[in-house]
C-alpha positions in Angstrom: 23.5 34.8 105.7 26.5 36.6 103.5 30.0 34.7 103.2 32.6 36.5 102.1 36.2 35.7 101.6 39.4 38.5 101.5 43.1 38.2 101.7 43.3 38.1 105.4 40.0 35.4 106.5 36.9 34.5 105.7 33.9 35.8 107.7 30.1 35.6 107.4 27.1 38.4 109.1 23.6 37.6 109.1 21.9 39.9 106.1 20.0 42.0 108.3 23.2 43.5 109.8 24.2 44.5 107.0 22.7 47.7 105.2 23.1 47.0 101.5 21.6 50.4 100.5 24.3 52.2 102.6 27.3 50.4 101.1 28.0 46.5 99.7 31.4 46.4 100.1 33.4 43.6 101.6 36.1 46.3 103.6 33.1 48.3 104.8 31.9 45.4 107.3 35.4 43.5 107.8 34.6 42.5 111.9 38.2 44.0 112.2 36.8 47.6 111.3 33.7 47.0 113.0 36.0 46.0 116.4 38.3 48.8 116.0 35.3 51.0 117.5 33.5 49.1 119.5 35.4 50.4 122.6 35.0 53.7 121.9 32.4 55.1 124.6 31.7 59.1 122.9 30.7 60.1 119.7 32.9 63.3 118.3 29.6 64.9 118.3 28.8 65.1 122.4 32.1 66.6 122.6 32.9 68.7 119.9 30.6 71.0 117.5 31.1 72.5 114.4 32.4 76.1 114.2 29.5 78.9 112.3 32.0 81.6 111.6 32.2 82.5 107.8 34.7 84.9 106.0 32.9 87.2 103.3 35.8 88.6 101.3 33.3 91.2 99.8 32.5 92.7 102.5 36.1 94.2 102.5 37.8 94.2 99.6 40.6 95.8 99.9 41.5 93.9 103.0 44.3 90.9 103.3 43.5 87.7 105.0 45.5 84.5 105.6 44.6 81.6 104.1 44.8 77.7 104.9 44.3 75.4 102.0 44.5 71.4 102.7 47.3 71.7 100.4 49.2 73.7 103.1 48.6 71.1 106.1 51.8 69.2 106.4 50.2 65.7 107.2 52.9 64.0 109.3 53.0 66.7 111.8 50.0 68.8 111.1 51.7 71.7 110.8 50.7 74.4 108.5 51.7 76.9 106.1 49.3 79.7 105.2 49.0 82.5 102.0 48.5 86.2 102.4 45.9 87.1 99.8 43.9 90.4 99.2 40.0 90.0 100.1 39.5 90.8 96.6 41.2 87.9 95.0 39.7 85.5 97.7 39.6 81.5 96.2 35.6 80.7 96.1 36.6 78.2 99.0 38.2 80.7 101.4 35.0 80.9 103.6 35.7 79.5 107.0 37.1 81.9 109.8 39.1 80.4 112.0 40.1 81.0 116.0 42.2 79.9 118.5 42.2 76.1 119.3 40.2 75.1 116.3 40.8 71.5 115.1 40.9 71.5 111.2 40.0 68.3 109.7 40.0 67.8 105.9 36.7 66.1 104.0 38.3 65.4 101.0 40.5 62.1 100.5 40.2 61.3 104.4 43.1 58.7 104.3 45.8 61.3 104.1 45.0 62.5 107.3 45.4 66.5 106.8 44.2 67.8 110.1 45.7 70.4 112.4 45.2 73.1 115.5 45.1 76.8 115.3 47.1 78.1 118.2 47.6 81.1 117.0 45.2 84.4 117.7 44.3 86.3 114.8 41.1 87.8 113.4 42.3 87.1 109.7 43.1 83.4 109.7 40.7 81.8 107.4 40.3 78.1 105.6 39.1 76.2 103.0 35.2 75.1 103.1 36.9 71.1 102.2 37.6 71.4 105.9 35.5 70.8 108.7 36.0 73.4 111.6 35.8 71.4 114.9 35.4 73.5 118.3 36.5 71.6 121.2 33.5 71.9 124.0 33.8 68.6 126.5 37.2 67.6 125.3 41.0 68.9 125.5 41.6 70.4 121.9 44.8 69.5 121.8 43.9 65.5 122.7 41.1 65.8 120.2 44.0 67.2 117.7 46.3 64.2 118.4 43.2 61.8 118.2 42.8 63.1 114.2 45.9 61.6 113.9 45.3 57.9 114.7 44.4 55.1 112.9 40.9 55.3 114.9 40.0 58.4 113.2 41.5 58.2 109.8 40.2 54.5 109.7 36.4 55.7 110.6 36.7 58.4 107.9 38.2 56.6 105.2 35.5 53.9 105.9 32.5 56.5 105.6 34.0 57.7 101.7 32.1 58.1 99.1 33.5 58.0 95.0 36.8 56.3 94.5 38.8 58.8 92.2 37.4 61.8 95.0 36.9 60.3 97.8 35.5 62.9 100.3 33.2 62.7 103.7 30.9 65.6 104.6 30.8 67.1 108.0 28.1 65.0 109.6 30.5 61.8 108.7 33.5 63.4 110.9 30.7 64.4 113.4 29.6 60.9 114.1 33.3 59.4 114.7 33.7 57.4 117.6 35.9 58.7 120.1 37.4 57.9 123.4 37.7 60.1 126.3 40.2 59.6 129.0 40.3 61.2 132.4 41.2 65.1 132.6 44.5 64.4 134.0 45.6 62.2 130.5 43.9 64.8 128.1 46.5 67.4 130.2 49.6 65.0 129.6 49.0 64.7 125.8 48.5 68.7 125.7 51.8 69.2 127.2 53.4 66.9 125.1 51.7 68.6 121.8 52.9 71.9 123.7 56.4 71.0 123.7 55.9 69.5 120.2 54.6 72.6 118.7 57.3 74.7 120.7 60.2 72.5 119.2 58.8 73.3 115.5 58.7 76.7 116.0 62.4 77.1 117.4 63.6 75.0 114.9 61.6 77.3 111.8 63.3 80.2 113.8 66.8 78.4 113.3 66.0 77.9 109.6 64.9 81.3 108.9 68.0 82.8 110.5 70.7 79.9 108.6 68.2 81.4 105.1 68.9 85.4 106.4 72.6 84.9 107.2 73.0 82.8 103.7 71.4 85.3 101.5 73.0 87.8 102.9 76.8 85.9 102.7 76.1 85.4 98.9 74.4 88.8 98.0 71.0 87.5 97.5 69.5 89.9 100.1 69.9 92.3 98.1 68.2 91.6 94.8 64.6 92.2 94.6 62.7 88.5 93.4 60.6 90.3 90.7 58.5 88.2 87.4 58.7 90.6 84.7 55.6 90.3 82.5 57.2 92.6 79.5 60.5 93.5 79.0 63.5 93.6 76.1 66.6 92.9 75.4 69.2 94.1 72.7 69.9 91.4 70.3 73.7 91.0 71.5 72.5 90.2 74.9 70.4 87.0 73.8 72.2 83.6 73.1 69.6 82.1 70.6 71.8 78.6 70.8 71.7 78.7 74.5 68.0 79.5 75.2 65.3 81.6 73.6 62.3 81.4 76.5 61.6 84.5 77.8 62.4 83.1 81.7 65.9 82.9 80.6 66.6 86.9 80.5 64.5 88.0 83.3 66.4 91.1 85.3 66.4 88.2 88.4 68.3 85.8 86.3 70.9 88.2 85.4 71.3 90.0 88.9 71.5 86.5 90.4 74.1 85.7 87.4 76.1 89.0 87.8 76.0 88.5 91.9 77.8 85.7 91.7 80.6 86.9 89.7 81.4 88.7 92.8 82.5 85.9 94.9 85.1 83.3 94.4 83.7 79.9 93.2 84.6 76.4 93.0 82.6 74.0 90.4 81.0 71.2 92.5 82.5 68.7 90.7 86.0 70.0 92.5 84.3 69.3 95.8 83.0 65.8 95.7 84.7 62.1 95.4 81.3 61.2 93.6 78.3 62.4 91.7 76.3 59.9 90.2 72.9 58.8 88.7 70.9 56.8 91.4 69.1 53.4 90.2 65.5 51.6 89.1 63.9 49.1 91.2 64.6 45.9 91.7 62.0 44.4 92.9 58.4 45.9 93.0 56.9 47.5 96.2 58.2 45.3 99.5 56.6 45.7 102.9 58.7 47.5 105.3 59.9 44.3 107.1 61.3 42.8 104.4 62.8 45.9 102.2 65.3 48.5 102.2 63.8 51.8 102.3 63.8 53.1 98.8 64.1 57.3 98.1 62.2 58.7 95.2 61.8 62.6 94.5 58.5 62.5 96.6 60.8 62.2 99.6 62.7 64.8 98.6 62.3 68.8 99.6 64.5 71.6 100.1 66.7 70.9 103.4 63.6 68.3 104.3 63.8 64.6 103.8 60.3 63.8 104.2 60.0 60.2 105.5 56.0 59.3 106.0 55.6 57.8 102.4 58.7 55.6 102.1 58.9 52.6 99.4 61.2 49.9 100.0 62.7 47.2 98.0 62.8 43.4 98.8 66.3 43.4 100.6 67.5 40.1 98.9 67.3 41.8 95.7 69.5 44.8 96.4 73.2 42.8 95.7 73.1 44.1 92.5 72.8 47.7 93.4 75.4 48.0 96.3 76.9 50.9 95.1 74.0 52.7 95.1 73.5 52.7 99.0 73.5 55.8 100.3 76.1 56.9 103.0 76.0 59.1 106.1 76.3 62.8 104.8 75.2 62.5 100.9 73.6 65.0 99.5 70.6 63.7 97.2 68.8 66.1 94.6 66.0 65.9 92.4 67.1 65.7 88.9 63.2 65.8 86.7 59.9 67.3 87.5 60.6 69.4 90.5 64.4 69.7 89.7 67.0 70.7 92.0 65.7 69.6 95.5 68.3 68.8 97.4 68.6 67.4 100.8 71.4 65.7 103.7 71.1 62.2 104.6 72.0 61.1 108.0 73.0 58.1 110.1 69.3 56.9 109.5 69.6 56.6 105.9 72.9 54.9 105.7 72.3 51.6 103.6 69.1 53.1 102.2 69.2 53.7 97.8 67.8 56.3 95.8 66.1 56.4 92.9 67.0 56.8 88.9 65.6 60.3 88.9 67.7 61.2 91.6 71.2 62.2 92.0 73.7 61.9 94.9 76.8 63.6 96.0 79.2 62.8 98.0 81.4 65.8 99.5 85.0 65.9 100.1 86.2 66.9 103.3 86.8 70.7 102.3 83.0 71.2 102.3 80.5 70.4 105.1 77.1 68.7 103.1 74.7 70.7 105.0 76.4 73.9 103.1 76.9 72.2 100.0 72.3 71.4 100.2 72.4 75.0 101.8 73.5 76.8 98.4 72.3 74.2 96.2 68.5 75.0 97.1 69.3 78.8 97.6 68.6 80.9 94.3 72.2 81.3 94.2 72.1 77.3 93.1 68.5 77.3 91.8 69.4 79.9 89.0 72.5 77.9 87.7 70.2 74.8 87.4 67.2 76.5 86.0 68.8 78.5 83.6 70.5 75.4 82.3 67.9 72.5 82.3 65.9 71.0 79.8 62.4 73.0 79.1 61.1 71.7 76.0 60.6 68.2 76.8 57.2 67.0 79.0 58.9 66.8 82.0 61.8 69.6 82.8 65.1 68.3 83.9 69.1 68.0 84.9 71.3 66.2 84.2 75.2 64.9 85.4 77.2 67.9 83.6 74.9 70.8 85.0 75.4 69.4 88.6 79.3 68.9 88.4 79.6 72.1 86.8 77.6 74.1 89.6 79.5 76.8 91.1 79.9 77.0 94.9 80.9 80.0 96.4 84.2 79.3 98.9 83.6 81.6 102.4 85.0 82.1 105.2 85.3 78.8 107.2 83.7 80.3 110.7 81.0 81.6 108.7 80.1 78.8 107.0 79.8 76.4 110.0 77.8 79.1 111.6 75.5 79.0 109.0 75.6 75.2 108.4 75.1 74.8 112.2 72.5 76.7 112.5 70.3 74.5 109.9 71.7 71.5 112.2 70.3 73.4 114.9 66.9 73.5 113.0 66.7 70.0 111.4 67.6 68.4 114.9 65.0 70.5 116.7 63.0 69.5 113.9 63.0 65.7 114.8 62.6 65.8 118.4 59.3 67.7 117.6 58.6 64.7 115.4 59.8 62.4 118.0 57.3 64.5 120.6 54.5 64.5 118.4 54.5 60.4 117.9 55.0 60.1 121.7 51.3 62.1 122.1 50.1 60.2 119.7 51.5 56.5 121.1 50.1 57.8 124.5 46.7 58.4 123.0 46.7 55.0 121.4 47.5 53.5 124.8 45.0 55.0 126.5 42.6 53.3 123.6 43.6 50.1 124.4 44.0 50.5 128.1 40.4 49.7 128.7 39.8 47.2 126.1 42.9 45.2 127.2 40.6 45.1 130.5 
C-alpha cells in the first residue's frame, strides 16, 4: 500500500495499481484525476483519426503557402492567425496540410490549451508538425473542437506530459483521451453555437479592418509604403547625433510618417487628458480570484485588445493604499517597457480594477472619445512618435511620462472620428458576444459531461 499526503487530502492505492515505471508522481494518480474520466464512455481514438496529408515545400519552390504555427492559435477562443511564406523559405516544421474541419491540437506544453478548427477551404493551408491533425470520423467536428477546450481534455493531456521545462505529448497521448459522446441532436446544438461564434469573430475582424482602412487613410498613412531599408544614407545635417544615432531612427518610413504628420493639425496628448500617470507594484503577492482585485500587467495588454484569460489579482484588503490607482470606465492603459506602446480602452468591467507599474493610464477629457485616442496611439501615426523617442540602449526598451504627454494627436473632423471610433465599438462588442458564444458551447458541453454522471 502507498500513502501519500498533498495540499487538498490524503489518499492511499494499493501498489499494484499503480505503474511506477510509467510515472511516480503524487498529481499523476490523485483519485480526483483518476474520477474526472471515469465517466467518459469513448476514447478520441474510435472517433477521430489522425490526418496523413504532408506539405513538401520542395516540391514547388517558388510557390506560397499559409502557415499556422502554435504561436498563431489565440488560446481563449481558438482563433487563428496564419503567415504567407514562399515554399522556398518553408520553417522545417511546416509539414502538415491542412483541410476543411480539421481539429488542430497542439503537443507541446498541453496546459495552454492551443487548439482550433479549419473552416476554411484552401489547398495551401498548412501547420506546424508540434500539432496533431485530428479528422473528425464518428463525431461532430465542431463538438470535438469545443471538447479541446475543456478541463477534460486539457486535464488528460497535461496529465500524460513528459519533461517539465518542455512539457510536450505525442500523438498517440491525444489519441487515447477519453471522450464523451452525446446524442446527434446535442453535437448539432453545440455546432450551431460555434457557428454563430465563429460568425460573430469574423464580422467583428471585418469592423476592425474597416475602423484600420478609414484611420489610415484620415491620417495619411495609406499612402506611405511600410518599407525596412537594409542600406541607406543620410547627409550629415540630417542626423541629430544627440538625439539618436541607431540606424532605425532615419529609415525613409520614419521620416514619411514624421513629415505626414506635419500635415494635419495636432494637439499634444497631455492637452487632452485630466490624468496620465504611472500605474503601481503589488501589494500583496498572487490572490485567488475570490479574494482579489483583478490586477493588469502588460501581458493583458494588446493593441485595441484587453486580453482577459490570464488575469492576476491582488488580495482586496490590501488595495487601500492604492485607491487612486483603480482604473475607471473609459481609461486608456498602455504599455510603457518591453513591448512599448500597447494601448487599449477599459470598460464598465474593469472599473475598480489597477494596473500595474509598467503600465501607464490616461484618462481623456471630454473633447476626445478613448476609443480614438487607443485608435491613433497604436496606429503608426502614434507608434513612430513613441519609437522614435524611447529608450534603446538599456536591456529592456521603454517610455516614459514626458513622451506620452507630449504625443501629438491629430484633431478631425468630429463625424468622422465617431465613425471611425464606432466602428471599432462595433468590432470589440461583436468581439465579446463571440466570446460570450463560445463559453456557452463550451458550458453546454460540460453539462452534457456531467448530465450522466449526476445520474
Amino acid at each position: 500500500m502507498v500513502e501519500t499526503k498533498t495540499k487538498q487530502n490524503t489518499f492511499w492505492l494499493w501498489s499494484n495499481a499503480i505503474d511506477f515505471q510509467k510515472r511516480g508522481d503524487v498529481a499523476y494518480w490523485l483519485p480526483a484525476n483518476i474520477a474526472a474520466t471515469a465517466h467518459l464512455s469513448h476514447k478520441l481514438s474510435g472517433v477521430a483519426e489522425l490526418s496523413d496529408l504532408r506539405f513538401s515545400p520542395s516540391q514547388n519552390p517558388e510557390d506560397k503557402f499559409f502557415y499556422i504555427d502554435i504561436s498563431n492559435i489565440n488560446t481563449s477562443d481558438g482563433y487563428y492567425e496564419k503567415t504567407e511564406i514562399r515554399n522556398a523559405y518553408a520553417p522545417s516544421r511546416a509539414r502538415k496540410k491542412l483541410e476543411r474541419f480539421d481539429v488542430i491540437v497542439s503537443t507541446v506544453r498541453p496546459n495552454r490549451n492551443a487548439t482550433s478548427i479549419i473552416l476554411e477551404e484552401a489547398d495551401d493551408l498548412v501547420c506546424s508538425t508540434g500539432f496533431a491533425v485530428l479528422k473528425a470520423i464518428k463525431i461532430n467536428p465542431f463538438y470535438l473542437f469545443v471538447f479541446t477546450k475543456t478541463p477534460y481534455f486539457i486535464d488528460q493531456l497535461v496529465r500524460q506530459t513528459s519533461a517539465t521545462m518542455y512539457p510536450a505529448v505525442n500523438e498517440n497521448d491525444v489519441l487515447n483521451v477519453w471522450i464523451f459522446v452525446p446524442s446527434e441532436k446535442d453535437q448539432q446544438k453545440v455546432e450551431q453555437i460555434v457557428k454563430e461564434a465563429f460568425q460573430l469573430k469574423k464580422e467583428a475582424e471585418a469592423a476592425y479592418q474597416e475602423s484600420q482602412q478609414l484611420l489610415n487613410d484620415t491620417l495619411g498613412l495609406s499612402k506611405i509604403k511600410k518599407t525596412l531599408q537594409t542600406a541607406f544614407w543620410r547627409w550629415s545635417d540630417e542626423i541629430n547625433i544627440i538625439a539618436r544615432i541607431d540606424p532605425n531612427y532615419y529609415q525613409n518610413y520614419f521620416q514619411e510618417l514624421k513629415a505626414s504628420r506635419k500635415k494635419l493639425k495636432t494637439v499634444k496628448l497631455e492637452a487632452l487628458a485630466s490624468l496620465i500617470d504611472y500605474g503601481t507594484v503589488p501589494t500583496s503577492p498572487d490572490a485567488p480570484p475570490e479574494f482579489g482585485t483583478p490586477y493588469l500587467t502588460g501581458k493583458n495588454i494588446q493593441p485595441n485588445n484587453l486580453v482577459l484569460d490570464k488575469l492576476d489579482y491582488l488580495y482586496t484588503d490590501t488595495t487601500e493604499a492604492i485607491k487612486d490607482k483603480a482604473i475607471r470606465a473609459g481609461d486608456v492603459v498602455i504599455t510603457q517597457m518591453g513591448t512599448v506602446g500597447n494601448a487599449t480602452v477599459m470598460g464598465e468591467e474593469q472599473k475598480g480594477w489597477f494596473f500595474g507599474s509598467f503600465l501607464i493610464r490616461i484618462r481623456p477629457n471630454r473633447n476626445i472619445s478613448s476609443e480614438w485616442l487607443a485608435l491613433v496611439i497604436n496606429s503608426d501615426f502614434g507608434k513612430q512618435q513613441i519609437q522614435q523617442a524611447m529608450t534603446t540602449a538599456s536591456v529592456r526598451t521603454n517610455t516614459d511620462l514626458p513622451t506620452v504627454k507630449g504625443l501629438e494627436i491629430p484633431i478631425i473632423d468630429k463625424k468622422k472620428e465617431t465613425q471611425i471610433a464606432n466602428l471599432y465599438i462595433q468590432s470589440r462588442d461583436k468581439k465579446a458576444l463571440s466570446r460570450q458564444k463560445l463559453q456557452e458551447a463550451k458550458d453546454l458541453v460540460e453539462n452534457l459531461i456531467k448530465a450522466p454522471k449526476a445520474r
